[in-house]
VMD Tcl script that draws the C-alpha trace (Angstrom):
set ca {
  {-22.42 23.45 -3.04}
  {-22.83 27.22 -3.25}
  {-19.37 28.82 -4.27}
  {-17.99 31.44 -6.75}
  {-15.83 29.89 -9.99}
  {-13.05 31.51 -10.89}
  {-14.26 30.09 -14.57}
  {-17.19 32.09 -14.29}
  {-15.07 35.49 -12.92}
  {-13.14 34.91 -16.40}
  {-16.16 34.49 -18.64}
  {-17.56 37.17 -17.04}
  {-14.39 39.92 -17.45}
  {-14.38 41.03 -13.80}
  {-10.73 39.63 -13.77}
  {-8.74 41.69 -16.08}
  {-6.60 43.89 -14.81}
  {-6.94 42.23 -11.67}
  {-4.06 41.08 -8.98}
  {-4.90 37.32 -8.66}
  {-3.46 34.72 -6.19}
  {-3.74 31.09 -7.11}
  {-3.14 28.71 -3.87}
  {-2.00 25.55 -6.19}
  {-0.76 22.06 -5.15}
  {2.66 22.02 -6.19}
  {3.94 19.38 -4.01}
  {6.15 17.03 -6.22}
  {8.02 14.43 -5.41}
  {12.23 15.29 -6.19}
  {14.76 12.99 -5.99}
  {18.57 13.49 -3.69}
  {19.77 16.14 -6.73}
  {16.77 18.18 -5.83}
  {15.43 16.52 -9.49}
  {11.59 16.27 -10.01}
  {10.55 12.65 -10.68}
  {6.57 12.78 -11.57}
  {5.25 16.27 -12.04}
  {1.36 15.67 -12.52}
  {0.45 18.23 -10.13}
  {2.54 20.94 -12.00}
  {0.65 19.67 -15.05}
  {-2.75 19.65 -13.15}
  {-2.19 23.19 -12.35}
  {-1.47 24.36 -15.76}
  {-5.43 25.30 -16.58}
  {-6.12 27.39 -13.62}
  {-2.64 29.35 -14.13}
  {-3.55 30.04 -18.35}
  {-6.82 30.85 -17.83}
  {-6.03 33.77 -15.52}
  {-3.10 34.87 -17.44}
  {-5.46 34.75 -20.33}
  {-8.11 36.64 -18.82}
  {-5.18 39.41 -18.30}
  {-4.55 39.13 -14.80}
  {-1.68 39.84 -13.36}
  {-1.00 36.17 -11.80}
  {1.32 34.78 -8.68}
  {0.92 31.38 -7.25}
  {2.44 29.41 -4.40}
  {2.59 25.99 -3.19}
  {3.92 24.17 -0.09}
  {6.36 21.56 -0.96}
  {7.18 19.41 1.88}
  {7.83 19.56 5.14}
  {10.05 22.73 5.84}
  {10.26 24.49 9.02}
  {8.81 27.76 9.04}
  {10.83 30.98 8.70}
  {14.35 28.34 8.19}
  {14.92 28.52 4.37}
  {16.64 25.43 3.39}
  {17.73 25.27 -0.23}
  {15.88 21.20 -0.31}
  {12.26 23.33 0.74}
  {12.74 25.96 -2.45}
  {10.42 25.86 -5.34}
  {13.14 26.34 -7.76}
  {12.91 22.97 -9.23}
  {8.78 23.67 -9.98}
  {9.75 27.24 -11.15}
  {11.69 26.06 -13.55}
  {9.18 22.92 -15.22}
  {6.26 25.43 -15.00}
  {8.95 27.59 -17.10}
  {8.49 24.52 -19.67}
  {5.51 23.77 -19.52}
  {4.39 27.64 -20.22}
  {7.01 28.55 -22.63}
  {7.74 31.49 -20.40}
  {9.87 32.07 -17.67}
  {8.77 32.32 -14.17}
  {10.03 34.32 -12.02}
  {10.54 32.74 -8.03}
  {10.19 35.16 -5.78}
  {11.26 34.90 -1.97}
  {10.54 36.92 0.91}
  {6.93 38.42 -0.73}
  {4.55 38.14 2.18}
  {5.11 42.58 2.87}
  {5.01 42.74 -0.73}
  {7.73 42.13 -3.58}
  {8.02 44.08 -7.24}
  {9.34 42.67 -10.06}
  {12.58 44.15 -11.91}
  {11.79 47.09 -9.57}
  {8.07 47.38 -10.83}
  {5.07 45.96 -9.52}
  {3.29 42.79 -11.02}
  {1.14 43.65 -14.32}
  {-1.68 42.27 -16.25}
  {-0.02 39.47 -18.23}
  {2.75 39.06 -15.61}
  {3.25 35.41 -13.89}
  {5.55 34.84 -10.98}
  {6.14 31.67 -8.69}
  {6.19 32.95 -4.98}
  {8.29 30.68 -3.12}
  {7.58 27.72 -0.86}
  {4.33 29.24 1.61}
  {5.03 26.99 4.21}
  {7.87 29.05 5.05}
  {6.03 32.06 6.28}
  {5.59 31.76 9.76}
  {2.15 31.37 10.99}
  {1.35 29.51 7.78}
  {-0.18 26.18 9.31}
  {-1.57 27.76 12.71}
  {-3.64 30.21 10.11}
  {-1.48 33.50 11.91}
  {-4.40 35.79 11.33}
  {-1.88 39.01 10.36}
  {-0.42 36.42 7.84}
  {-3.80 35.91 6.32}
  {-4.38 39.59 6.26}
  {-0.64 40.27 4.46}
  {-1.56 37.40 1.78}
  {-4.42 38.87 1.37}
  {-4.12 42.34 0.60}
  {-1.37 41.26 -2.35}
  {-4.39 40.31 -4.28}
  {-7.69 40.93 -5.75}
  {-8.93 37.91 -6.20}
  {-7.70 34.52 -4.23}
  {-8.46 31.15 -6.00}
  {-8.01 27.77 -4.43}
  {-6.73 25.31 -6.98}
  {-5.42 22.78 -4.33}
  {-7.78 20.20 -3.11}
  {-4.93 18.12 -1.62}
  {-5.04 21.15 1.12}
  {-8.47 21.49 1.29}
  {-8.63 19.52 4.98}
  {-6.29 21.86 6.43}
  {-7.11 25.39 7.35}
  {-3.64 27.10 7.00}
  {-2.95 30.57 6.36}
  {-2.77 30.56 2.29}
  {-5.41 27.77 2.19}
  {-8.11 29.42 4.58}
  {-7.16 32.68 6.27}
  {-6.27 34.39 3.07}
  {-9.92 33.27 1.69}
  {-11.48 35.25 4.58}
  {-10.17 39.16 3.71}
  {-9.30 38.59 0.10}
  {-11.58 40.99 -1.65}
  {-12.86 37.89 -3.49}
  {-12.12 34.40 -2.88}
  {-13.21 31.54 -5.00}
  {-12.44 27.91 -6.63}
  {-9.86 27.38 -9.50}
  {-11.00 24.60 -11.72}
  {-9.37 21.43 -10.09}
  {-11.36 22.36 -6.92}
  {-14.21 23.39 -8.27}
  {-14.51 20.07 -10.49}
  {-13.35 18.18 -7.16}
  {-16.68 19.88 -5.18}
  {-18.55 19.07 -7.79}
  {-17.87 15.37 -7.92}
  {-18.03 15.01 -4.16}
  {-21.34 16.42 -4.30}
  {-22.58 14.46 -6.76}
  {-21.53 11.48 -5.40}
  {-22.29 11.86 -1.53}
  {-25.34 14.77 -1.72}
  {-27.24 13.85 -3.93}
  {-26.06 10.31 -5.89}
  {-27.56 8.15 -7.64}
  {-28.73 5.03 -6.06}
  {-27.79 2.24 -5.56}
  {-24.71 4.21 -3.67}
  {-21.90 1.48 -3.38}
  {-18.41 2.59 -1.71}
  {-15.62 -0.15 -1.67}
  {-13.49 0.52 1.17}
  {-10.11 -1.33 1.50}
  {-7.10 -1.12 3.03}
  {-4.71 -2.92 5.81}
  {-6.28 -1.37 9.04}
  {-9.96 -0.76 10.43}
  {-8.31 1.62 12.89}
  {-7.51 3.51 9.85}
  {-10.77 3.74 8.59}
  {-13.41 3.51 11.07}
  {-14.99 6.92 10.85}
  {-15.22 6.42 7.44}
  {-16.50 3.08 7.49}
  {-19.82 4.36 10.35}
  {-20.18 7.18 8.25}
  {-20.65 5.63 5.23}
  {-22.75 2.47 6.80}
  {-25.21 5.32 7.22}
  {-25.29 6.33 3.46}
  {-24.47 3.55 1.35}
  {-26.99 0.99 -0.05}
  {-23.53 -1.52 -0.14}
  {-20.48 -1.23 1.89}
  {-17.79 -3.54 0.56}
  {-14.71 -4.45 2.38}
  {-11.03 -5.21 1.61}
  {-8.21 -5.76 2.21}
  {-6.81 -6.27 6.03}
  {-10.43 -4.81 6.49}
  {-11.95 -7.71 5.19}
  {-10.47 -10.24 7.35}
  {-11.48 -8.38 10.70}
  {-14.82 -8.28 9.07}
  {-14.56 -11.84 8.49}
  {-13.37 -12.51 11.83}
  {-16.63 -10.77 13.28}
  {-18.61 -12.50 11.62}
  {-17.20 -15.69 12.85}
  {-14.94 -17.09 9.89}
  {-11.77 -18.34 10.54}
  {-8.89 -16.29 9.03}
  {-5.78 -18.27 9.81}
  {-2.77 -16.16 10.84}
  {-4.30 -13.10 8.42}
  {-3.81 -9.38 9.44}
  {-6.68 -8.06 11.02}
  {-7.81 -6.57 14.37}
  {-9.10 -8.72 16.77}
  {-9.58 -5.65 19.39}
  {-12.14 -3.89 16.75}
  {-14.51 -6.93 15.98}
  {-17.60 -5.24 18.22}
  {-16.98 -2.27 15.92}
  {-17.21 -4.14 12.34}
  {-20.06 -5.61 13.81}
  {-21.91 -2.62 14.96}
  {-20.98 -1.31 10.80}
  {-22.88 -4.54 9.63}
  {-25.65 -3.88 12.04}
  {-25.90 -0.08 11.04}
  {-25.97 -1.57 7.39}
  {-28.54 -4.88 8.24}
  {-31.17 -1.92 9.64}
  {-31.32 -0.13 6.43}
  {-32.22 -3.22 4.72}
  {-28.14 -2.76 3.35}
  {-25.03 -5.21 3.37}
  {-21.21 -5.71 4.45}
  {-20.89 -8.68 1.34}
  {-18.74 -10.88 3.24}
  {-16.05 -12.96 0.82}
  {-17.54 -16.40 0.34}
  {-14.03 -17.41 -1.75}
  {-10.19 -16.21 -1.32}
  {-7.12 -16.50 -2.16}
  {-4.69 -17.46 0.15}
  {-0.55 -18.29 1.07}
  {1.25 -20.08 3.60}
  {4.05 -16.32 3.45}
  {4.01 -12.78 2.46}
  {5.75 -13.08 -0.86}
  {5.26 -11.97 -4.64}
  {6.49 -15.70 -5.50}
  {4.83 -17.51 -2.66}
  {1.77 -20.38 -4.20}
  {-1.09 -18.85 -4.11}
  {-4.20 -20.74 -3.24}
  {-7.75 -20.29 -3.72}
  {-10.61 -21.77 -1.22}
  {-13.57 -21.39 0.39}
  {-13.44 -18.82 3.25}
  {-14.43 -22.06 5.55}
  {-11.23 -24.15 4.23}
  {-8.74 -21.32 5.33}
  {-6.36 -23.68 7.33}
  {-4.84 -22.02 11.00}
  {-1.28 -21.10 8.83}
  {-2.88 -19.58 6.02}
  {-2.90 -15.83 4.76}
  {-5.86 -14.38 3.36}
  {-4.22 -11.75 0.26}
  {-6.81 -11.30 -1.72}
  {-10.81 -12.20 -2.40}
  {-11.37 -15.06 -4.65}
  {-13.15 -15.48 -8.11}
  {-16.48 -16.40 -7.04}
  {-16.43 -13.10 -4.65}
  {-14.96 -11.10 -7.30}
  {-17.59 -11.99 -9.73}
  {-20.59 -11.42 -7.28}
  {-19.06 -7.70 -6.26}
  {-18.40 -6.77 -9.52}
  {-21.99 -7.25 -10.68}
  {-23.56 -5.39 -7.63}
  {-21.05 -2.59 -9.24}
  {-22.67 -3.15 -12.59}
  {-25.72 -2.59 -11.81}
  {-25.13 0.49 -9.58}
  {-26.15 3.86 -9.92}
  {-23.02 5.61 -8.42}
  {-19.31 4.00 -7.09}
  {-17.14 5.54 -4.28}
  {-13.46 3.63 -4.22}
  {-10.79 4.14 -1.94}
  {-8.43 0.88 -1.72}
  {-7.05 -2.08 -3.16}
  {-9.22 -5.42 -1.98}
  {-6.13 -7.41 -2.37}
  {-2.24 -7.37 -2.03}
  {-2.23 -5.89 -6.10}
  {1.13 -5.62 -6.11}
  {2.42 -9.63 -6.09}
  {0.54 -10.73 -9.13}
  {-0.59 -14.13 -8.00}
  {-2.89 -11.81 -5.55}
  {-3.78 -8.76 -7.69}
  {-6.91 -10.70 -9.92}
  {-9.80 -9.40 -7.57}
  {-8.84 -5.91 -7.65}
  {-8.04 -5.96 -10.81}
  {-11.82 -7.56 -11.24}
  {-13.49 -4.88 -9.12}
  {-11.53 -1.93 -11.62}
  {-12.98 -3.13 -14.62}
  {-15.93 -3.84 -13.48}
  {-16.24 -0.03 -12.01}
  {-14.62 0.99 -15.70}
  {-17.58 -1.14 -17.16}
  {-20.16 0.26 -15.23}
  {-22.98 3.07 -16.25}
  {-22.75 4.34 -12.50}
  {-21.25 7.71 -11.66}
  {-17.74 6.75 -10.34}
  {-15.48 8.80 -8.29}
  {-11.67 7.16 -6.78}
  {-9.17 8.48 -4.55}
  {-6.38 7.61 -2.34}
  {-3.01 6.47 -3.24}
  {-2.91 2.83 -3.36}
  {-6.11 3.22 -5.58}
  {-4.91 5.52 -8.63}
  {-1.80 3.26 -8.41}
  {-4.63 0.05 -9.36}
  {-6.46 2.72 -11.60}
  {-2.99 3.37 -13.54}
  {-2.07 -0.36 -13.30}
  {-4.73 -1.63 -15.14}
  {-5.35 1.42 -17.82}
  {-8.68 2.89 -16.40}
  {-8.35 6.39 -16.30}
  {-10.88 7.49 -18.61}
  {-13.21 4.93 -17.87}
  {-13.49 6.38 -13.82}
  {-15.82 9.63 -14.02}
  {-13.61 11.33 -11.09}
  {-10.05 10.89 -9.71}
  {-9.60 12.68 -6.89}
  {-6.14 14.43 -6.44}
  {-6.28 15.03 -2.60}
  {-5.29 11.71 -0.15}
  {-6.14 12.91 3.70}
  {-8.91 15.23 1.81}
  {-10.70 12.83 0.23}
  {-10.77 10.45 3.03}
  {-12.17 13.31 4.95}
  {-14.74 14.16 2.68}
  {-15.88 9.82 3.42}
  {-15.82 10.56 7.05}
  {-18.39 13.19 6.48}
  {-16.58 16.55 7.64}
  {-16.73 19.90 6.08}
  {-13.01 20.69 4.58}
  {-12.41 24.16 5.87}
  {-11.40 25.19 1.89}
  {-15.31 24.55 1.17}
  {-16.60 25.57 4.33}
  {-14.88 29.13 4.02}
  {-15.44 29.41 0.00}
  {-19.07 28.72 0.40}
  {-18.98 31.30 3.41}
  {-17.70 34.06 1.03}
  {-20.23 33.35 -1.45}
  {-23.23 33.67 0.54}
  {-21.79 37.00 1.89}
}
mol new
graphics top color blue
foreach p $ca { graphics top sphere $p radius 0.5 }
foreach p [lrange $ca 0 end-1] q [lrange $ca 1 end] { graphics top cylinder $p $q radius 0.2 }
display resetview
């Protein structure tokens, strides 16, 4: 992908001196007190925010957090509570400033090189998520140079995420999105093959789009999950009482088909574990998938599976994961994805993970460093599967090309 770094603007010294508005994902999870409880974004964001201030800009960033309702201030939607950890995490304070869309000064002077203020929540403007094209144009003209550090927004094309990109005098990719670009095009452009994706979850509904649009890339397309059993289903196994959607059977078929004419496979669980309820303490059972009895509950692939998928991952060239292939979170039912992590952590492929359920694995079982890319955006990531253009590449790419 074609697209200017803000790295590169640093290294380069076009950005001292210069006005520069960072679009970050602040969006952290706070408790009744209005506490934060996990602040990894704010920590995420730290790089983008020091290298401008250390390339003497004068820096402002905002966020969304939440859901608020535009132009109703509540104090629950303020970014008060981020203000003050970035304030910790910077040894500095930061400034929140409200009401800056027509322009704000600090102390009664404007913003200066070396200055860094927190402009309060952006979904509060109005016109923010319809991309208000006079918004856009206000955002923009506080600034010199707009950088998009937020990938988790990158599917949406809202005022401070695509409209300010089009009239800022420069617009380009903070480091989090720029490595996130990066690893999506080296996994889906131009990967290394054999391309695997592993895509699990409760629902084909969910994930049907990106299921087709991967059966047309991937050399293996593996299944789990609540997506396994409909696949199962299709392909004429019995499944017991097992979630899964009998309505969508033509359409896991027509995936396998896709797959089967490229000389590719849906690996279909020959083994799984199964219980007669829904239960972290219920006996857990493993059998062939042609023993699963008419009461039985297929949670999660069994051993013989497990060890067949994980060494088609071992000897892959590059890994796309988004979801669980079992119920991970009873124990008795967590062993295959916790077979099909280390085996991607083993692996000499390129690997790249997202969604939530799957960092929550990739935290569960210690494999952080061993994945090559963790992607930080949910509904943008599965997006990027599906095979759209996010609008936050589509426009950055734009502006670079002129």
């Amino acid at each position: 992908m074609n697209f200017i770094r803000f790295s590169d603007l640093c290294a380069q010294g076009k950005v001292r001196g210069q006005r520069v508005f960072i679009r970050a994902d602040l969006n952290v999870p706070l408790d009744e007190a209005g506490h934060i409880t996990e602040d990894t974004r704010i920590r995420a964001s730290i790089a983008c925010i020091r290298m401008a201030l250390d390339a003497g800009a004068a820096v402002m960033v905002t966020s969304h957090l939440g859901r608020p309702t535009e132009g109703e201030f509540q104090p629950r939607d303020s970014l008060a509570p981020v203000a003050a950890r970035l304030g910790e995490l910077l040894d500095r304070e930061v400034p929140l400033i409200a009401n800056w869309v027509d322009g704000f000064q600090v102390d009664g002077k404007d913003l200066s090189p070396g200055q860094l203020v927190l402009l309060e929540n952006c979904r509060l403007n109005r016109g923010e998520k319809k991309n208000n094209e006079v918004l856009a144009r206000k955002m923009a003209s506080l600034c010199d140079i707009y950088v998009h550090d937020a990938f988790g927004t990158a599917h949406r094309a809202e005022a401070s995420t695509y409209g300010i990109a089009q009239y800022a005098p420069i617009a380009c990719a903070g480091p989090l999105l720029a490595t996130e670009m990066d690893a999506i095009a080296r996994a889906l452009s131009n990967p290394k093959r054999p391309l695997v994706a592993i895509v699990a979850g409760s629902k084909v509904s969910t994930k049907l789009t990106i299921l087709k649009a991967l059966a047309a890339k991937v050399d293996q397309l593996i299944v789990g999950g609540g997506i396994a059993n409909t696949f199962m289903l299709a392909s004429g196994l019995a499944i017991g009482k097992s979630l899964a959607e009998r309505e969508l059977l033509d359409e896991a078929r027509a995936v396998m088909d896709l797959m089967k004419a490229r000389g590719a496979e849906v690996p279909i669980p020959t083994d799984v574990v199964t219980a007669k309820t829904f239960a972290a303490d219920a006996p857990a059972t493993v059998k062939a998938v042609t023993a699963v009895a008419d009461d039985d509950l297929i949670l999660d692939i069994g051993p013989q599976t497990t060890a067949r998928l994980a060494a088609q991952l071992m000897a892959a060239g590059t890994i796309v994961w988004n979801g669980p292939v079992g119920v991970f979170e009873f124990d008795a039912f967590a062993h295959g994805t916790e077979g099909i992590a280390r085996a991607i952590a083993q692996s000499a492929a390129f690997s790249i993970a997202g969604g939530g359920d799957t960092l929550a694995a990739i935290a569960r079982y210690g494999i952080e460093k061993q994945v090559d890319y963790i992607s930080t955006g949910g509904g943008a990531f599965l997006e990027v599967l599906e095979g759209k253009t996010l609008p936050a590449f589509e426009i950055l790419q734009k502006r670079a090309n002129g």
